[in-house]
N, C-alpha and C positions, 0 to 999 in steps of 0.2 A: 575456678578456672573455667576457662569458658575454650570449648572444641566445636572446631567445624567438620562438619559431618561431610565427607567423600562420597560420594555413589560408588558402591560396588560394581566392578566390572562383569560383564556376564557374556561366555559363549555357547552359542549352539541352547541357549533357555538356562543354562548354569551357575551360579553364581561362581566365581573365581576366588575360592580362602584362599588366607595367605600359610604359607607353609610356616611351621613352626620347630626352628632344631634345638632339643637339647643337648651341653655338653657338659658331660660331668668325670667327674674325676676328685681323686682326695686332697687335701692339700699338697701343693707342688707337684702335680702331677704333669702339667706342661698344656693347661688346656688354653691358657690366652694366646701360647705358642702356636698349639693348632687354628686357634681363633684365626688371627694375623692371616694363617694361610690361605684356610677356609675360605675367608670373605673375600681376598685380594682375589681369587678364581670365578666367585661371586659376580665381582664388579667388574670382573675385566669379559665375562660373559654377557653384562649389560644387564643384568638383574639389579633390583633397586630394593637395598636391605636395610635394616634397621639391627642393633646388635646392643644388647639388652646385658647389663652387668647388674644381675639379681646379687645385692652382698649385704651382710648382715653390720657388716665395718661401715664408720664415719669417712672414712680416705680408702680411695682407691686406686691405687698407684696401677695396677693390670688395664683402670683405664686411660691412663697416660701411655701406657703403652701401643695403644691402638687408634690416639691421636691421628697417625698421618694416614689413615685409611678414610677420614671424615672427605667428603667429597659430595655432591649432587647425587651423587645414589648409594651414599653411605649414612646412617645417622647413628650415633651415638646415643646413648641412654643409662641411667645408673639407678639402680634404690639405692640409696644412703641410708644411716642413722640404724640403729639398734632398736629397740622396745620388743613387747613380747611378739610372740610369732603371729596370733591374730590378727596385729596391727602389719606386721610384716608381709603377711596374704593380702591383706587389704592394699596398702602402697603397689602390692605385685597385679593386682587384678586392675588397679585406677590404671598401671602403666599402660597395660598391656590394650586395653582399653582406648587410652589416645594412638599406641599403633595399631590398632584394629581401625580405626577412622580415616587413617592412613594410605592406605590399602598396599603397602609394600608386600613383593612378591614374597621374598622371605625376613624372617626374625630370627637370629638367634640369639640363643639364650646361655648364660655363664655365671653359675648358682656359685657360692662360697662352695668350698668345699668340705663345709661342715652345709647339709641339707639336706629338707626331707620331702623325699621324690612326691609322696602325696602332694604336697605342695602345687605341685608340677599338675598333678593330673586333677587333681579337685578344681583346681581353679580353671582351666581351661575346658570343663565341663557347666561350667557355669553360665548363665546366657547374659548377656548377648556374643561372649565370647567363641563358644560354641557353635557360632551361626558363623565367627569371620576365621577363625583359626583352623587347620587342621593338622597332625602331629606329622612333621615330615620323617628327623630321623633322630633318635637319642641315641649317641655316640658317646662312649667312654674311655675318658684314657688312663692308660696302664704305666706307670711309671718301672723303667725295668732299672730303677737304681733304686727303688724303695727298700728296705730292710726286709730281711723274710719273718722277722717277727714284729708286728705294730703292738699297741696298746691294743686292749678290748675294745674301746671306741674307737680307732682308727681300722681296727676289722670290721668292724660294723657298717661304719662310711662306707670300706671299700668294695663289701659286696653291697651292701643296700644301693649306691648308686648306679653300680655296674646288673644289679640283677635285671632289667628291663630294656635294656641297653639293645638295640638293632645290631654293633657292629663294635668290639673293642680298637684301637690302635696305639700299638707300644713306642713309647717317645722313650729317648735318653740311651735305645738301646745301642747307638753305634759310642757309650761309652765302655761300655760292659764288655771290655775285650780280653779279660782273662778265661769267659764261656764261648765254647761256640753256638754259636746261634739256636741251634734246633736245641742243646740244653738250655741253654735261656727260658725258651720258648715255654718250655717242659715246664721249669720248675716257676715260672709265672702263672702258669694257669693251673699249676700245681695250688700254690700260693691264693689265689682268688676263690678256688672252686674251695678247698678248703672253708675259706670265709663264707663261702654261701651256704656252705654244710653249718657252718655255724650257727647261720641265722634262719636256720629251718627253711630253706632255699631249696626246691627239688632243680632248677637247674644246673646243668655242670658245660662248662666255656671247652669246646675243641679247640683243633688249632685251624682250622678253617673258618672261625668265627672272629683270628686278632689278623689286624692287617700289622705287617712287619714290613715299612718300607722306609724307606728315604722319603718325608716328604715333599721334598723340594723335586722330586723325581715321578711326583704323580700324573697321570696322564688325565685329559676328558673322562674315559671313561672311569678311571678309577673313582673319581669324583659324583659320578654320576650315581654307581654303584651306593657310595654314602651317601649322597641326596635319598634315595630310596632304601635306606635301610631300614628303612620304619623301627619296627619298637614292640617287646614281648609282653606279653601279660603275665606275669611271676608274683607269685604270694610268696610274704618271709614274716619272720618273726620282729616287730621293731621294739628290740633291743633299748634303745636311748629315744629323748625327747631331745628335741634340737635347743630348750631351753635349762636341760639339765650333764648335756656333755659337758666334759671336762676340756676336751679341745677350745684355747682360745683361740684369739687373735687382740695381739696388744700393739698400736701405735703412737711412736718415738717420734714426733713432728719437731723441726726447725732442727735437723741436725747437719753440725759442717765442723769437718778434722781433714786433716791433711792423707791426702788418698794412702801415703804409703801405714797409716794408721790403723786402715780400715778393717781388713785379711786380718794381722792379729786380733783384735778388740775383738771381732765375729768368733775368731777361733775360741779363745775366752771365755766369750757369752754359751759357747756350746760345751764348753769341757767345765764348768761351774755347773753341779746339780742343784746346787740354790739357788738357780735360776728356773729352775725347773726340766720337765724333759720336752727341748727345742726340738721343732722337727725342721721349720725353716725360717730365715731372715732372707728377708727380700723389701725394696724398694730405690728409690734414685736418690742421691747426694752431690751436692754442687763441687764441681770441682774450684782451685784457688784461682782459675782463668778466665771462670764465668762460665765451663761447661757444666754440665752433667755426664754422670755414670750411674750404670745398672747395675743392682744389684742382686745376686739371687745364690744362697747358699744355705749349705747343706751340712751336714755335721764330716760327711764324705769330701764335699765339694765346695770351694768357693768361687764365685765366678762374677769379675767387675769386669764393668765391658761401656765404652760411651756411648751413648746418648743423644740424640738430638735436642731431647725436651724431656723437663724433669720434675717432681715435687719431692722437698726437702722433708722424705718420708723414710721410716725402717717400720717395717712391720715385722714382729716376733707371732712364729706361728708354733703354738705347743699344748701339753696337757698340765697343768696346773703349775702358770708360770709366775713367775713372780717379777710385777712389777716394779717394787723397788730396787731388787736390785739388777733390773738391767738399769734403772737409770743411773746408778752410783758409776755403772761401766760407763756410760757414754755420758754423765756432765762430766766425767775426769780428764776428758778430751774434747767436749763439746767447745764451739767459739761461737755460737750462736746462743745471743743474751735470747731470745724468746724459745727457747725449749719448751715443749710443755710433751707430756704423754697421757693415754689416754687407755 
């Protein structure tokens, strides 16, 4: 691959790095959500971003979702493909490397939510990246419909990514309407700090540190605020190797059933423990008109919703799942002769 080198821009004798955000959060935690948002404020500010899907999966459906934001000052980006984590850093550093050449004002970044924050900070200490990047804000989001009990490795994810974190923000929470709010509040950061005790974590999250809003409802400044939330330095015990979690991620490619089919066959896959313990399915399926629908659900919640643009994807997100038999569930209704999963 052959890269053309951009001159750095420089004021006042400075070189200008490009800011770099992380956003992390556990599986389903709502972060391509905040993505979408993030950057439409980004662009429509006139900043010229580039937006990085670090995933350890062959198909990325979360980046089909962020499709209509591609633009002259929007670029897209993905690592594809599995293999061990060495080779995964390596993919991560070549990326990061052709938009450091770039010289976009900022990058953000959207790790799987199975990752390991070193990842994050080893490599962006490394040169020449070091000379063009600097850490803008690592942002984490709180999912306020998660279970208050996870797996050992999904407590692990939830504070190891959040421990370093500048600034949490709670998504999902205008579902949560049997709490009022300040209990909410309470027994999430009840729930996280907990997991940081866990992992031999001396910090502990107030409530001064989750932002609780509507985000459609943000204002400049609030935005601004996260642009500089920078990022803590926190020691924790690590618990899991990212090559030995039990959390997978399994993809169901070339799937097409009749929408009214869909809600049950999910319901199904989640209430069958030989299938394993589901935490989410999520992906887009063609509807019989030639559209697409989204999907994204939860053992609590299922949620199909259409589409502009889609791939004929279901991703099963869980702890020791079993592939065959979600496929026994979906060829019993599948109409696409090219199925295959993976």
């Amino acid at each position: 691959m052959r890269y053309i080198i951009r001159e750095h821009h420089f004021k006042g004798g400075k070189t200008l790095m490009t800011k770099i955000d992380l956003i992390t959060g556990i599986l389903g935690s709502g972060k391509t959500t905040w993505i979408h948002q993030y950057a439409e404020h980004l662009i429509q500010q006139g900043q010229r971003i580039a937006i990085l899907e670090n995933d350890f999966g062959a198909v990325n459906v979360d980046m089909v979702m962020l499709q209509d934001l591609k633009c002259e000052n929007c670029q897209l980006e993905m690592i594809a493909g599995g293999g061990d984590p060495c080779c995964h850093k390596r993919r991560f550093k070549t990326q990061l490397i052709s938009l450091g050449m770039q010289h976009f004002d900022r990058v953000i970044i959207e790790p799987s939510g199975i990752f390991d924050m070193d990842e994050f900070f080893d490599t962006l200490y490394e040169s020449p990246l070091d000379q063009w990047f600097e850490i803008g804000s690592i942002l984490t989001i709180i999912d306020a419909e998660m279970p208050e009990v996870l797996s050992a490795q999904m407590e692990y994810l939830l504070a190891s990514e959040a421990a370093c974190c500048g600034k949490l923000l709670l998504s999902k929470w205008q579902n949560v309407q049997e709490e009022a709010l300040p209990v909410l509040t309470k027994r999430i950061l009840n729930h996280l700090n907990r997991a940081l005790t866990g992992i031999q974590c001396s910090r502990q999250f107030q409530p001064k540190d989750l932002l609780v809003m509507d985000w459609s409802n943000l204002q400049p400044s609030d935005y601004a605020a996260l642009q500089s939330a920078g990022y803590r330095n926190c020691s924790y015990v690590k618990q899991f190797r990212t090559e030995t979690l039990e959390s997978e991620v399994h993809y169901f490619m070339h799937v097409a059933m009749p929408e009214k089919q869909i809600a049950p066959l999910i319901q199904q896959i989640f209430a069958d423990s030989d299938c394993g313990k589901i935490y989410r399915i999520k992906g887009s399926l063609p509807t019989e008109n030639g559209g697409w629908l989204k999907v994204n659900a939860t053992a609590e919640k299922i949620e199909i919703s259409p589409v502009a643009d889609g791939q004929s994807v279901l991703i099963v997100i869980g702890d020791k799942v079993k592939k065959e038999k979600i496929d026994a569930y979906l060829q019993a209704v599948n109409a696409d002769s090219e199925y295959v999963s993976i």
